[in-house]
C-alpha positions as CSV (number, residue, x, y, z in Angstrom):
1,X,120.0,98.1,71.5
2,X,121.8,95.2,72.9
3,X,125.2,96.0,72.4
4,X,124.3,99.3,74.3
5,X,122.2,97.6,76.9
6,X,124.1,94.9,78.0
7,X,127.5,95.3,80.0
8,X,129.9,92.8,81.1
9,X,132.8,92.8,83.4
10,X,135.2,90.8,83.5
11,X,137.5,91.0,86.6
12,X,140.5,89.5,85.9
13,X,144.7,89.8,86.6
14,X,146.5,91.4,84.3
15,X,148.3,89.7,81.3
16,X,147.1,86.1,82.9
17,X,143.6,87.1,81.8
18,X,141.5,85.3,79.2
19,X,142.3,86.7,76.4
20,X,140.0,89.2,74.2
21,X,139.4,86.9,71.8
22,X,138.1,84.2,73.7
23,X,135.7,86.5,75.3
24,X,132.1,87.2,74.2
25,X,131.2,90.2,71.7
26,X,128.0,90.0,69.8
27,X,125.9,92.2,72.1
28,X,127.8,93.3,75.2
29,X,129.9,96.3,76.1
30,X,133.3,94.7,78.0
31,X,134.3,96.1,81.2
32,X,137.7,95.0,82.4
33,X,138.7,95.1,86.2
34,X,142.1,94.3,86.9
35,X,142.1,92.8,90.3
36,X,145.8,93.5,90.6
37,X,146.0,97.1,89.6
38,X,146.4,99.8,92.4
39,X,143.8,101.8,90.3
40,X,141.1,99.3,89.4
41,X,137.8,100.8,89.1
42,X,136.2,100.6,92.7
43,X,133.1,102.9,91.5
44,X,129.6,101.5,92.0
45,X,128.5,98.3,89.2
46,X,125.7,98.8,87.2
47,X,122.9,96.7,88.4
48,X,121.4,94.3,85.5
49,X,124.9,93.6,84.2
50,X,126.7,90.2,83.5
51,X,130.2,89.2,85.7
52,X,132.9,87.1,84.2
53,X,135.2,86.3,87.2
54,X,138.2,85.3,85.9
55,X,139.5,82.8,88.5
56,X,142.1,81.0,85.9
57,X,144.1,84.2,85.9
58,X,143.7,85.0,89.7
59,X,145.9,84.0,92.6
60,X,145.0,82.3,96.1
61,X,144.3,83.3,98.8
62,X,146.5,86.8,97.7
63,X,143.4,87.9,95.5
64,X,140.3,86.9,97.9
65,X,139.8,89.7,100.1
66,X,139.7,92.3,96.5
67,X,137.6,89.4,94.7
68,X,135.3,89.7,97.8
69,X,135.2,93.4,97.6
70,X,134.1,93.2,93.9
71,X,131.1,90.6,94.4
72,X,129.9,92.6,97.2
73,X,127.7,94.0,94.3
74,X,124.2,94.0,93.9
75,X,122.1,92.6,90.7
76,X,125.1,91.4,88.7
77,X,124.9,88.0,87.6
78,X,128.7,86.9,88.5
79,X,130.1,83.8,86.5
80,X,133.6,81.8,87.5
81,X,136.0,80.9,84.7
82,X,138.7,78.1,86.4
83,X,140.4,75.2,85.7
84,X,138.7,71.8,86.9
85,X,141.3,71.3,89.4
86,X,141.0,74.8,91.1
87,X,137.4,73.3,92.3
88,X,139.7,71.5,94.7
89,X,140.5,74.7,96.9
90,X,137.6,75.4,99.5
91,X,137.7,78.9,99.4
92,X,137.4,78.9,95.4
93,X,134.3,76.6,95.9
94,X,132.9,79.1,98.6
95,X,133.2,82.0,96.2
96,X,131.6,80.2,93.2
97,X,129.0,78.5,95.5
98,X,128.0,82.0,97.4
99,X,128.2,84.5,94.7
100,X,128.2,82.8,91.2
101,X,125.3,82.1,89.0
102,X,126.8,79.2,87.4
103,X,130.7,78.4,86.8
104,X,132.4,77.1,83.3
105,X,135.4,75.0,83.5
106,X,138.4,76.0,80.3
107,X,138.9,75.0,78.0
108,X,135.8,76.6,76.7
109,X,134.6,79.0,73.3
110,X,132.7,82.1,73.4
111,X,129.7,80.6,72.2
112,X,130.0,78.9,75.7
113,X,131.0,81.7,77.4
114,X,128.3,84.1,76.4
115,X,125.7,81.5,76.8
116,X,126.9,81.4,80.6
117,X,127.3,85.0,81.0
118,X,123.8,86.3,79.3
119,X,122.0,83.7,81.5
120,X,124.3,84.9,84.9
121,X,122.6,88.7,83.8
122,X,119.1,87.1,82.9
123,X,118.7,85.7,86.5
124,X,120.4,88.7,88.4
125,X,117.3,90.6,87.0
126,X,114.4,88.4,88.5
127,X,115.7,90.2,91.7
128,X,112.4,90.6,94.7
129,X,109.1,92.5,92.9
130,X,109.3,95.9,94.1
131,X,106.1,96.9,94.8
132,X,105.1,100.4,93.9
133,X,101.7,100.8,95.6
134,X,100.8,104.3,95.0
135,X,100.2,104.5,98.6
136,X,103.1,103.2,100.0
137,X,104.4,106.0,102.5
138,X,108.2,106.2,103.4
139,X,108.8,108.3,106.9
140,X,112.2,107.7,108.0
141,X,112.4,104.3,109.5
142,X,108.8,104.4,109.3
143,X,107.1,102.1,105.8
144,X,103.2,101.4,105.1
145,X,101.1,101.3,103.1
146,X,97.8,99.8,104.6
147,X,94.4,101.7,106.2
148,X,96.0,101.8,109.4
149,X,99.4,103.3,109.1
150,X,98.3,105.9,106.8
151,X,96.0,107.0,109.6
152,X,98.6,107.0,111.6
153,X,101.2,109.0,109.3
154,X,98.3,111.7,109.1
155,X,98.0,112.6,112.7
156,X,101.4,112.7,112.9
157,X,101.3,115.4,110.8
158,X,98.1,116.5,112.2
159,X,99.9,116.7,115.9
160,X,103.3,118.0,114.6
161,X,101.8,121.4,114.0
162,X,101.3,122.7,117.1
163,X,102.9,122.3,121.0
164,X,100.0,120.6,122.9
165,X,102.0,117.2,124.6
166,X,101.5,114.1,123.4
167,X,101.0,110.3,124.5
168,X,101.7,107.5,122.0
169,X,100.0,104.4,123.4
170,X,100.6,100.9,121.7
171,X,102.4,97.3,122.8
172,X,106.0,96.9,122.9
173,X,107.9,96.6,120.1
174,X,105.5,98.8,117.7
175,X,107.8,101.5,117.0
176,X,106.7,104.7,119.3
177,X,109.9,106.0,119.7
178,X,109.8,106.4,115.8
179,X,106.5,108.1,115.8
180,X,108.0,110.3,118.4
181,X,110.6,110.7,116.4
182,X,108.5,111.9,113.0
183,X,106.5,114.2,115.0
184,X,109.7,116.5,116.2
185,X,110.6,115.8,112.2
186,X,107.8,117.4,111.0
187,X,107.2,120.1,113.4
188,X,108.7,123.7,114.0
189,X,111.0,122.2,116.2
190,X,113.2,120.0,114.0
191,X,115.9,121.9,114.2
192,X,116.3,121.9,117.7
193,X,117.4,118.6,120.1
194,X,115.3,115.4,120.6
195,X,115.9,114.1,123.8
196,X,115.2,110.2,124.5
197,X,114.4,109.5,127.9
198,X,113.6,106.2,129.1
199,X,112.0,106.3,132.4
200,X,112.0,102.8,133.5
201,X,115.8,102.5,133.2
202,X,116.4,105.5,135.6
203,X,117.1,104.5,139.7
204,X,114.0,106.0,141.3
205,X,117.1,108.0,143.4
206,X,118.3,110.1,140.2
207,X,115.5,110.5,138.2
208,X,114.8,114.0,139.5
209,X,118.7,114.9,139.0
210,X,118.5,113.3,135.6
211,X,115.5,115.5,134.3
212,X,116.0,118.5,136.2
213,X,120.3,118.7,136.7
214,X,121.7,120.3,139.7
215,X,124.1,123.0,141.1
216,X,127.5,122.0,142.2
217,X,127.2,120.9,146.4
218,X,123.6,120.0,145.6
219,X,124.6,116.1,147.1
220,X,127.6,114.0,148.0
221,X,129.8,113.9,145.0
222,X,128.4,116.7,143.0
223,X,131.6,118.2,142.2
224,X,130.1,121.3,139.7
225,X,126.9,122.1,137.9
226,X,124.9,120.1,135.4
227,X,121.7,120.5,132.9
228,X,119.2,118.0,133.3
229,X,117.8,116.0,130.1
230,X,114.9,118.4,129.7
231,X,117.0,122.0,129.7
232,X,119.2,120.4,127.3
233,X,116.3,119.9,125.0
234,X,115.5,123.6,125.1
235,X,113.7,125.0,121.8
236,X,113.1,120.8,121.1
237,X,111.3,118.0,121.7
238,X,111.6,115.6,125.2
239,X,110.3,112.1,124.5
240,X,109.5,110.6,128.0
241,X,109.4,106.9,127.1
242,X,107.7,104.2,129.8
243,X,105.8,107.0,131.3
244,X,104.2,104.9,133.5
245,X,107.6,103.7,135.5
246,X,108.0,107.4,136.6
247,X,107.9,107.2,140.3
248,X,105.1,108.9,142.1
249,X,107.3,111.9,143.8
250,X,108.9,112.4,140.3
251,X,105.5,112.7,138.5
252,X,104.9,115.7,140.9
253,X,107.9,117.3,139.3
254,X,106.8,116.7,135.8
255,X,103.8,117.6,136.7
256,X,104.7,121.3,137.8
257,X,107.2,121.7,135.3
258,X,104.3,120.9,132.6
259,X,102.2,123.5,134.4
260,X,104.6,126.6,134.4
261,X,107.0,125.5,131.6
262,X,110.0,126.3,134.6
263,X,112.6,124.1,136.3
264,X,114.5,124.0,139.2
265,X,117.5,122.6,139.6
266,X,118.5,120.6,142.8
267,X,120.3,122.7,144.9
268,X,118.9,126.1,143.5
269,X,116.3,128.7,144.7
270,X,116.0,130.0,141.4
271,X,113.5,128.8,138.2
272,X,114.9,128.7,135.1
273,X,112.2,129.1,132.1
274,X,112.6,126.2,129.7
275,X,110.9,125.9,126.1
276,X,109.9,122.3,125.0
277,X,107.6,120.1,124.0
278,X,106.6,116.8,125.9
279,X,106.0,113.7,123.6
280,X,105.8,110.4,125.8
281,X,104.8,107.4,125.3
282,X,104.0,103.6,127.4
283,X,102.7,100.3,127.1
284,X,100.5,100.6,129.9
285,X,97.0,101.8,130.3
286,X,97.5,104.8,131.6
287,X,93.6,105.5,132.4
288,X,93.6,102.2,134.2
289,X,96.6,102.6,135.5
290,X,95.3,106.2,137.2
291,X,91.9,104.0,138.5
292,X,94.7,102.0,140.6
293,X,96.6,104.9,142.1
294,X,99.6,103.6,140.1
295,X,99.7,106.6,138.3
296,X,98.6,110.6,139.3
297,X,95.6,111.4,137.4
298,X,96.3,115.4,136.9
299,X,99.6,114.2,135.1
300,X,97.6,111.8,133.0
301,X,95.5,114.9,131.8
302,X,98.3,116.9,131.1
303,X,100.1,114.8,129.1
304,X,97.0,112.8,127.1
305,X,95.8,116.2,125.2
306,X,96.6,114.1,121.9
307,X,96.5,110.6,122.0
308,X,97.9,108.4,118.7
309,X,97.5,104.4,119.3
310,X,100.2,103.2,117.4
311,X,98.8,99.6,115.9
312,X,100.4,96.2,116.3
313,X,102.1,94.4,113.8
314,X,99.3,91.9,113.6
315,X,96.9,94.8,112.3
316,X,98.7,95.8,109.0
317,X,97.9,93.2,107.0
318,X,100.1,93.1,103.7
319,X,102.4,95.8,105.3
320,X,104.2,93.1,107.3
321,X,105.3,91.6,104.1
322,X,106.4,95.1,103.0
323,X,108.3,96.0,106.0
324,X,109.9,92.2,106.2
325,X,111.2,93.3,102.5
326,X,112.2,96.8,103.9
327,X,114.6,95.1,106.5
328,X,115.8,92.9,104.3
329,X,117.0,95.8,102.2
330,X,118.9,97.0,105.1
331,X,120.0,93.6,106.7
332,X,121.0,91.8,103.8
333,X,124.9,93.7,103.2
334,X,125.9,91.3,106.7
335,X,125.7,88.3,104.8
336,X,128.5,87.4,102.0
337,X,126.3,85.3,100.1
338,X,123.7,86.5,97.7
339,X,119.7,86.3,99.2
340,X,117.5,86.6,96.4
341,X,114.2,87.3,99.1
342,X,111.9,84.9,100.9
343,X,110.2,82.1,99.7
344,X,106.6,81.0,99.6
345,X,106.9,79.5,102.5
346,X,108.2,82.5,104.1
347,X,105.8,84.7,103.1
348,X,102.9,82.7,104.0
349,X,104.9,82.2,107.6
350,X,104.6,85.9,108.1
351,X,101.1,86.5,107.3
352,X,100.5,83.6,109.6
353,X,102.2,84.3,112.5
354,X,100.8,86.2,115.5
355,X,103.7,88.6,116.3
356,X,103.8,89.5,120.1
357,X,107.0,91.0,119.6
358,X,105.8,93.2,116.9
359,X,108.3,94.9,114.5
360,X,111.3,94.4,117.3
361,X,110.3,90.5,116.5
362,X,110.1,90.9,112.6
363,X,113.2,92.5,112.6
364,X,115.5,90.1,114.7
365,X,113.6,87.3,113.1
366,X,114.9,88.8,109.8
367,X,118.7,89.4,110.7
368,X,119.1,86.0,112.2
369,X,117.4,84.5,108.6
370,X,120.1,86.8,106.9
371,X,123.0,85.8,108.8
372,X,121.7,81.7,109.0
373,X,120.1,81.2,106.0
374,X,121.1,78.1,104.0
375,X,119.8,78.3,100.5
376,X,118.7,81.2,97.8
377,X,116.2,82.1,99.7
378,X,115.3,83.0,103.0
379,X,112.7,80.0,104.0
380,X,110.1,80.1,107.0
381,X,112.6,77.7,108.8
382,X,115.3,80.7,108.5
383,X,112.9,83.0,109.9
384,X,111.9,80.3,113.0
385,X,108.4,79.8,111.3
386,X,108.2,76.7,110.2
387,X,105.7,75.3,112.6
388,X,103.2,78.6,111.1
389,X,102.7,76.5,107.9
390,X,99.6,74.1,107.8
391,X,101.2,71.2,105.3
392,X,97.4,69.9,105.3
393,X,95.6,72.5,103.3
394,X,96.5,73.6,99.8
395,X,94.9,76.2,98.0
396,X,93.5,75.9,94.0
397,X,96.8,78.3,93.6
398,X,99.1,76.4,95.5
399,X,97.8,73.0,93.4
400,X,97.8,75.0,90.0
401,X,102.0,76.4,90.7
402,X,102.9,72.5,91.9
403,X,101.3,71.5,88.2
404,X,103.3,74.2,86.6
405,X,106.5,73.5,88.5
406,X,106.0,69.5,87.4
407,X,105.7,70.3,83.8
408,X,108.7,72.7,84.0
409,X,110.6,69.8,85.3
410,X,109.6,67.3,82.9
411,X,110.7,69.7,79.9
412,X,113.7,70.5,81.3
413,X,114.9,66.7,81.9
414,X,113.6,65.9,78.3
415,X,115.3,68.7,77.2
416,X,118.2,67.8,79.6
417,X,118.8,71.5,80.8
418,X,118.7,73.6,77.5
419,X,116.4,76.2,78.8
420,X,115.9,77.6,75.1
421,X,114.5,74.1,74.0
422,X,111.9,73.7,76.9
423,X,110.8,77.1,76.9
424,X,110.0,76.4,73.1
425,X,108.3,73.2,74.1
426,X,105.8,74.8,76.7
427,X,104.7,77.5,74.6
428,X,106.4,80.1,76.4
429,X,109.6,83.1,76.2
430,X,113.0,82.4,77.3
431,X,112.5,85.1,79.8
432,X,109.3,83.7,80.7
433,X,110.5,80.6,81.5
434,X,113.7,82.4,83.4
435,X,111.4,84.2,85.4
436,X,109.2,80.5,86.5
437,X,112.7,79.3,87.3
438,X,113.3,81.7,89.7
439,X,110.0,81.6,91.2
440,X,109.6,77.7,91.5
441,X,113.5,77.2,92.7
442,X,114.1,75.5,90.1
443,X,117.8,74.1,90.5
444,X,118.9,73.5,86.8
445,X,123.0,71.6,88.2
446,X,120.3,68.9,90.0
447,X,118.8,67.8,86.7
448,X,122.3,68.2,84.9
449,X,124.0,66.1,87.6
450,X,121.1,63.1,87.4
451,X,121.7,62.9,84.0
452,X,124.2,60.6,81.9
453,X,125.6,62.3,78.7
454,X,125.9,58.8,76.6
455,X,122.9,57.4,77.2
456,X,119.4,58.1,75.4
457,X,116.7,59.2,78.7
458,X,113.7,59.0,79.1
459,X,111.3,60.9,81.2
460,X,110.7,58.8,84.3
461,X,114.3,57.4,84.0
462,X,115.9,60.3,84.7
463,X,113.4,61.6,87.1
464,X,114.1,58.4,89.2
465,X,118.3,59.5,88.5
466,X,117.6,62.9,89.6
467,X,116.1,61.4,93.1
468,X,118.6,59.0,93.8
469,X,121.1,61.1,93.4
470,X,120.2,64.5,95.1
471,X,122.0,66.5,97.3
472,X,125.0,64.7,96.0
473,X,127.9,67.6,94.3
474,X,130.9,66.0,92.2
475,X,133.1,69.1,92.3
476,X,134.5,68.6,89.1
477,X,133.2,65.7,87.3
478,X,132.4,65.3,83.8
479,X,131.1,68.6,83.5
480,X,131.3,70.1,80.3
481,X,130.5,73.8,79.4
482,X,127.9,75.8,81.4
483,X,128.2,73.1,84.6
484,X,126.0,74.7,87.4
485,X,123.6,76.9,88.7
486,X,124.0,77.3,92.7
487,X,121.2,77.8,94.5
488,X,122.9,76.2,98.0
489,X,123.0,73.1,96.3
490,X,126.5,71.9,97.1
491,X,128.5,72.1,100.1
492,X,132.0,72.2,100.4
């Protein structure tokens, strides 16, 4: 089943590659990409496969910006075959450092080399939990799956079946132009325009122009005839957003246009019949806003015959997690370094915080972790929420993972690395143990660094090694087979 399973590429140049022999077998399926061909395969890799990149063979800088095109993949667990010295060259330490699992210097076997490789593909599969919660509803750019936003997903489709207008009430930042934006989707209308109108960034002077047009000569400088925003949504939808900027004289215009379903344009005697459906939607209380003559009453009935409240960030519990991994998902291709998904930290950063901005804040909170982020992980200091975590109170789960995460340690050192070994001495799977790496951040090169080949350790020896010597990276030092595990460890 292996041998069917498993695939391996192995991106190399041409007849400088490593050769066939020298490359593993037992169990994979070989995939060669010549980096130097015009016709090397540039179809979509497999996720869950292994990566050889053959960095011996290649040539530099010439090769980087097709080597860069390659690792842009997804779920393959790359690693770099080189030559100690090439570790020299800043932009080969980049690559290896960003992209790479781990790295093997040559000479080397395939024992060696398929060891590397199988655990390069083992970690690319401990990629973020998807979670598949029955009730998780996907709308466009719309994601949820808590009590609230399945409410509001079903009076979307509730309102979308008929023409009555529509106000969509809720804080800034929440998304109402998307709710808007699902109602004309599911409606009648979908096939006809959606017109976006934002009301507060009209001059008070041209917002009748604007929503209405006008006839060539209507005013200075109107040279010949134009449709206004809401003819040109005829058959469709008009979103009105920040109803409640709308000057007073142009509410008397809405208002009659919502009463007859007719326009005028400036400069003409004649009404033209228009066919659309108002959607709007504001940040203000409208009903207190009426109460202080900052808004005309009669509009406010007219347009609030079906009210959604569209709930804050703050309200959907778990959801914000889900929608921080959702824009991840979509941020994540701006960075050139592989993001594995947030940390503990992170995630108990999000639940924590307040979010006045809503999902405008989660979002830009999320790009700027993907573009600044320093490690494997995005961290509630990437995300500018580090002061959200209370370092005073642990819970009895928090004190049971720092116990686990001390014992993995401890097996590992004793074990000095060989992942097989401590996973036999804890009781526990290879994948297993794989899987605890991944979640505890365990960085496998740290231990391996701290550590002295020649000399017997012991536990608390090399503990007290690994300490003194963290953070340091000796680029190519004594290193012999499988010599790292990058997780943002060194710098170049």
């Amino acid at each position: 089943m292996d041998s069917v399973t498993r695939k391996l590429y192995h991106v190399c140049r041409g007849n400088r590659a490593l050769p066939d022999a020298l490359l593993p077998r037992n169990g994979w399926k070989i995939d060669r990409i010549d980096i130097g061909a015009r016709t090397r395969n540039r179809g979509r890799l497999a996720g869950g496969a292994g990566g050889l990149i053959d960095i011996a063979s290649m040539k530099f800088p010439r090769d980087m910006e097709a080597l860069s095109d390659i690792l842009a993949a997804r779920d393959v667990g790359w690693v770099a075959a080189l030559w100690p010295g090439q570790l020299e060259d800043v932009s080969i330490r980049s690559i290896v450092r960003g992209r790479c699992m781990g790295y093997i210097t040559l000479p080397t076997t395939p024992d060696e080399l398929g060891h590397a490789v199988g655990h390069a593909r083992g970690m690319a599969l401990l990629t973020e939990p998807v979670i598949h919660d029955p009730r998780t509803i996907v709308d466009g750019e719309m994601i949820g799956s808590c009590e609230t936003m399945l409410h509001l997903f079903r009076m979307i489709r509730k309102v979308a079946i008929c023409n009555a207008p529509v106000l969509i009430q809720g804080e800034s930042g929440t998304g109402k132009e998307l709710t808007a934006l699902s109602i004309h989707r599911h409606s009648a209308r979908r096939y006809a325009p959606f017109v976006a109108i934002n009301c507060g960034a009209m001059p008070e002077h041209l917002v009748m122009s604007e929503l209405f047009g006008y006839e060539r000569g209507a005013f200075t400088g109107a040279s010949e005839r134009k449709a206004g925003r809401i003819e040109a949504a005829n058959g469709g939808t008009v979103f009105l957003d920040e109803i409640a900027d709308l000057p007073m004289k142009s509410q008397a215009g809405l208002l009659r246009f919502l009463q007859e379903q007719r326009i005028e344009r400036l400069g003409c005697a004649q009404s033209i019949p228009v066919d659309v459906r108002i959607v709007c939607a504001t940040h203000v209380d409208l009903k207190q806003a009426t109460s202080e003559r900052r808004f005309r009453e009669d509009l406010y009935h007219r347009l609030n015959v079906l009210q959604i409240d569209e709930p804050p960030l703050r309200a959907r519990g778990a959801d914000i997690e889900l929608l921080a991994r959702h824009l991840l998902d979509k941020l994540r291709e701006d960075s050139g370094r592989r993001i594995r998904g947030f940390s503990d930290d992170a995630v108990r950063a999000l639940r924590a915080h307040d979010w006045p901005g809503n999902v405008r804040e989660l979002r830009n909170r999320v790009w700027r972790a993907v573009v600044m982020f320093d490690s494997s992980t995005i961290t509630a200091s990437d995300l500018g929420l580090s002061h959200c975590i209370d370092a005073r109170t642990s819970s009895l789960d928090q004190v049971r993972r720092d116990a686990e995460r001390r014992a993995i340690e401890r097996a590992l050192l004793r074990h000095r690395g060989k992942v097989a070994d401590a996973a036999r001495e804890l009781d526990i799977s290879r994948v297993t143990l794989y899987r605890l790496l991944e979640s505890y951040e365990v960085d496998i090169a740290r231990f391996l660094r701290g550590m002295r080949t020649d000399v017997p350790l012991t536990v608390a020896d090399a503990y007290q090694s690994r300490i003194q010597r963290r953070g340091s990276c000796d680029s190519a030092g004594d290193q012999r087979g499988v010599t790292g595990i990058f997780q943002g460890s060194c710098t170049s």
